[in-house]
C-alpha positions as CSV (number, residue, x, y, z in Angstrom):
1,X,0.0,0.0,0.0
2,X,2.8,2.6,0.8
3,X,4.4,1.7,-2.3
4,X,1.6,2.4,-4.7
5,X,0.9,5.4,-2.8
6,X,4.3,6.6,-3.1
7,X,3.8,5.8,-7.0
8,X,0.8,8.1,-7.0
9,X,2.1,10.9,-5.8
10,X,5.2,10.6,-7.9
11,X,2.9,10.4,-11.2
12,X,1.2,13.7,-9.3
13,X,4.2,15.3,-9.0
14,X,5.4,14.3,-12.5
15,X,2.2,15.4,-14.2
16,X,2.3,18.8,-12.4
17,X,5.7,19.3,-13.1
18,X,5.1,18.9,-17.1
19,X,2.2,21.0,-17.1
20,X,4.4,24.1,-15.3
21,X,7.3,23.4,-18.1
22,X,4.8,24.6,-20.8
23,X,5.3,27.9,-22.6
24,X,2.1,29.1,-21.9
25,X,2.0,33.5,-22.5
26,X,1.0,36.0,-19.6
27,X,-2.7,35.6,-19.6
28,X,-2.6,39.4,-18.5
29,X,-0.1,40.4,-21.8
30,X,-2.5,38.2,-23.8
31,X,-5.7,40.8,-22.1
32,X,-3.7,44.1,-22.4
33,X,-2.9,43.2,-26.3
34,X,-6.4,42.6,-27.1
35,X,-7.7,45.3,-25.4
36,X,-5.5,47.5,-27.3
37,X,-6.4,45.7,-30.2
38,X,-9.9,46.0,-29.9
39,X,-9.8,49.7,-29.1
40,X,-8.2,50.7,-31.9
41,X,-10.2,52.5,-34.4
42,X,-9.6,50.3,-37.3
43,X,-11.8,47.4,-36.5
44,X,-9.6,44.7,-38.5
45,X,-7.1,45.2,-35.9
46,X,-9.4,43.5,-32.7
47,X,-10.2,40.6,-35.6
48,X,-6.8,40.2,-36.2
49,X,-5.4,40.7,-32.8
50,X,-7.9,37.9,-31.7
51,X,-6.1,35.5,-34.6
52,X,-2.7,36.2,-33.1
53,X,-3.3,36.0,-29.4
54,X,-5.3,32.3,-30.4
55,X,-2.1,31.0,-32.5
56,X,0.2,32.3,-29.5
57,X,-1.8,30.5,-26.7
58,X,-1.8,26.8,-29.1
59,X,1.6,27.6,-29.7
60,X,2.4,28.8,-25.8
61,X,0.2,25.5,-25.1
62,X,2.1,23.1,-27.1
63,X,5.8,24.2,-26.4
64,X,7.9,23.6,-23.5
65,X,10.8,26.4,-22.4
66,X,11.1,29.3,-21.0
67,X,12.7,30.7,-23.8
68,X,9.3,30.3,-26.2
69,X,7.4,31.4,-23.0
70,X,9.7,34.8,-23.0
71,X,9.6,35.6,-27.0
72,X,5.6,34.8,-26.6
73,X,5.5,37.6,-23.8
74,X,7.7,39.6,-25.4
75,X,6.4,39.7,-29.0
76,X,3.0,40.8,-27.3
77,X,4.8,43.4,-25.0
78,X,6.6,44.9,-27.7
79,X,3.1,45.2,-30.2
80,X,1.2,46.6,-27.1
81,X,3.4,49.2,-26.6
82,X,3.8,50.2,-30.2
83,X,7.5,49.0,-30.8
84,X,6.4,47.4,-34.2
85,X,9.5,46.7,-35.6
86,X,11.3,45.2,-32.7
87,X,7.9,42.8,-32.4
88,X,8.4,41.5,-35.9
89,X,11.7,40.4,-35.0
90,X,10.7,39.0,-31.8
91,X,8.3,36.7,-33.5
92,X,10.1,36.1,-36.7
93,X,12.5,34.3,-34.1
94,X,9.6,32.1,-33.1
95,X,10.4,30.1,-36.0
96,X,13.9,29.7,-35.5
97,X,13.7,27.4,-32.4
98,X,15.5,24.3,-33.0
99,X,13.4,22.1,-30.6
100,X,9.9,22.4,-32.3
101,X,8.3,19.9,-33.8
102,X,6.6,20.0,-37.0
103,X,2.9,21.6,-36.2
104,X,4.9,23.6,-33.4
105,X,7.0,25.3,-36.3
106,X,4.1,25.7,-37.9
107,X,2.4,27.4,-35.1
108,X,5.3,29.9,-35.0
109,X,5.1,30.9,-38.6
110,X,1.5,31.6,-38.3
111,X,2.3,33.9,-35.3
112,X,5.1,35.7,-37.4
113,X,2.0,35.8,-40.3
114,X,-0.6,37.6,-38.0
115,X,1.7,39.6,-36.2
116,X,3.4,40.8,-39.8
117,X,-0.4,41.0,-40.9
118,X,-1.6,43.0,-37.4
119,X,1.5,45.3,-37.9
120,X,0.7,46.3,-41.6
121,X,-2.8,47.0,-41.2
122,X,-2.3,49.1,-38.1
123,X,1.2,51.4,-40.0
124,X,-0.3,51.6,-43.3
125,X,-4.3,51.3,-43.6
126,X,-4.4,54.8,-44.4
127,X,-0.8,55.3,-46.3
128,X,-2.0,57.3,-49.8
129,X,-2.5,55.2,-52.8
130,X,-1.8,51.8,-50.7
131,X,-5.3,50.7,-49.1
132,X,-5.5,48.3,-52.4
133,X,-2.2,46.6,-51.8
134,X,-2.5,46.8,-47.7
135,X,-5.8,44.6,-48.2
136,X,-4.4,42.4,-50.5
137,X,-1.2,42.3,-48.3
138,X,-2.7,41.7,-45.0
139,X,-5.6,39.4,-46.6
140,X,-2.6,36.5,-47.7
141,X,-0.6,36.9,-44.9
142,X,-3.5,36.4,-42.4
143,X,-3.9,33.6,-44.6
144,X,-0.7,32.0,-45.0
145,X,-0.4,32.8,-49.0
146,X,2.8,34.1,-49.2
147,X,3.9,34.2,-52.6
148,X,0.4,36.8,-53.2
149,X,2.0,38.9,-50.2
150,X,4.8,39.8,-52.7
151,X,3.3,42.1,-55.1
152,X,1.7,44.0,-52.9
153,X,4.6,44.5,-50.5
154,X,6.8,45.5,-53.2
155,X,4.0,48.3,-54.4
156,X,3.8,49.8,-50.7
157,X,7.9,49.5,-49.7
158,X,7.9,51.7,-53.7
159,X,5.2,54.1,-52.1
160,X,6.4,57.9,-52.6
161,X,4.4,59.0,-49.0
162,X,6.0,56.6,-46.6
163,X,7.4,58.4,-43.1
164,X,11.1,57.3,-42.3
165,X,9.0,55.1,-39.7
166,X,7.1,53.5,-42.4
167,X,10.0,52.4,-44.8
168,X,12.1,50.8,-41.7
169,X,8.7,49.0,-41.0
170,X,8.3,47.7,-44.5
171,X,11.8,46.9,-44.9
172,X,11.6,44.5,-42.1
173,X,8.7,43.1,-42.9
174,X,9.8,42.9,-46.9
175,X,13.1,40.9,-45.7
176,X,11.3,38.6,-44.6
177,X,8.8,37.8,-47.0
178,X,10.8,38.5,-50.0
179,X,14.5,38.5,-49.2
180,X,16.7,39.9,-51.7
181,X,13.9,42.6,-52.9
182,X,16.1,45.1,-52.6
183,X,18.3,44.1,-54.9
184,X,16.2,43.2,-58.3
185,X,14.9,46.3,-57.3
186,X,18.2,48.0,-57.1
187,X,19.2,46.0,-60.9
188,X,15.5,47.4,-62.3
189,X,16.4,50.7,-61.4
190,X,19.6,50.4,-63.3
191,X,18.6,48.9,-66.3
192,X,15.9,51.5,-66.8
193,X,18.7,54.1,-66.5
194,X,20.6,52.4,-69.7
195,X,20.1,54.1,-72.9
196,X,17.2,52.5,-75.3
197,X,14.9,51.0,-71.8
């Protein structure tokens, strides 16, 4: 009898222990994004606030680590307080960790999608001549359709009325999704310069 009971309450304390090693994101960052979110006056970015926070819980959920626990909570502090750029990063490096499994790596791309997605809407709904290519932009990232994201992203990093602000944001977000853009742009430009183009 003291032997099984001892077996129990290893199996207890085994259990517990695994559930505390999970990854799971500050249910109070998760609260204070969507609030924010959801108070914005573009209503897209409470639907796609909601999208992210859900992707970062199953992936929070499904991970062990502290270190996937602290990117989670960081990624969402960083987009709360407005530090766009530095929250792309964050969650782009969602992706990189070694130790995921397959639908765990998958997870973490869709959070690098929705945040890239939440970021864009929220910097560049409004930017003149862009809400076409925002829509589009937004619309296949949310969706995981990357190679449609590539067009459009082009069209608003070439947009004449971008802020300093605005063309570090895009860049970031363009390295990602289309690395080396800079560059065929870069050789376009110069061939057009060439007599007879």
């Amino acid at each position: 009898m003291k032997k099984t009971f001892v077996l129990l309450l290893a199996a207890v304390f085994i259990c517990g222990a695994n559930q505390a090693a999970f990854a799971q994101a500050d249910a109070g960052l998760v609260a204070k994004f969507l609030s924010t979110a959801k108070s914005a006056k573009d209503g897209q970015l409470g639907a796609i606030g909601s999208e992210l926070t859900g992707k970062i819980q199953s992936l929070g959920a499904s991970a062990a680590g502290d270190a996937v626990k602290n990117k989670l909570n960081g990624a969402l502090m960083l987009l709360t307080g407005g530090k766009d750029s530095a929250a792309l990063v964050s969650a782009f490096d969602l992706a990189k960790e070694a130790k995921f499994t397959t639908d765990q790596l998958g997870l973490a791309k869709q959070v690098g999608n929705l945040a890239s997605a939440y970021v864009v809407q929220k910097n560049f709904a409004t930017l003149e001549g862009a809400q076409g290519d925002v829509a589009t932009l937004v619309s296949s990232l949310r969706s995981g359709k990357l190679t449609s994201a590539i067009a459009p992203l082009k069209n608003i990093a070439g947009n004449t009325h971008l802020t300093d602000g605005q063309k570090k944001l895009i860049t970031t977000v363009a390295d990602k999704y289309a690395p080396g853009w800079q560059k065929a742009a870069g050789a376009l430009d110069a061939i057009k310069k060439l007599p007879g183009f």
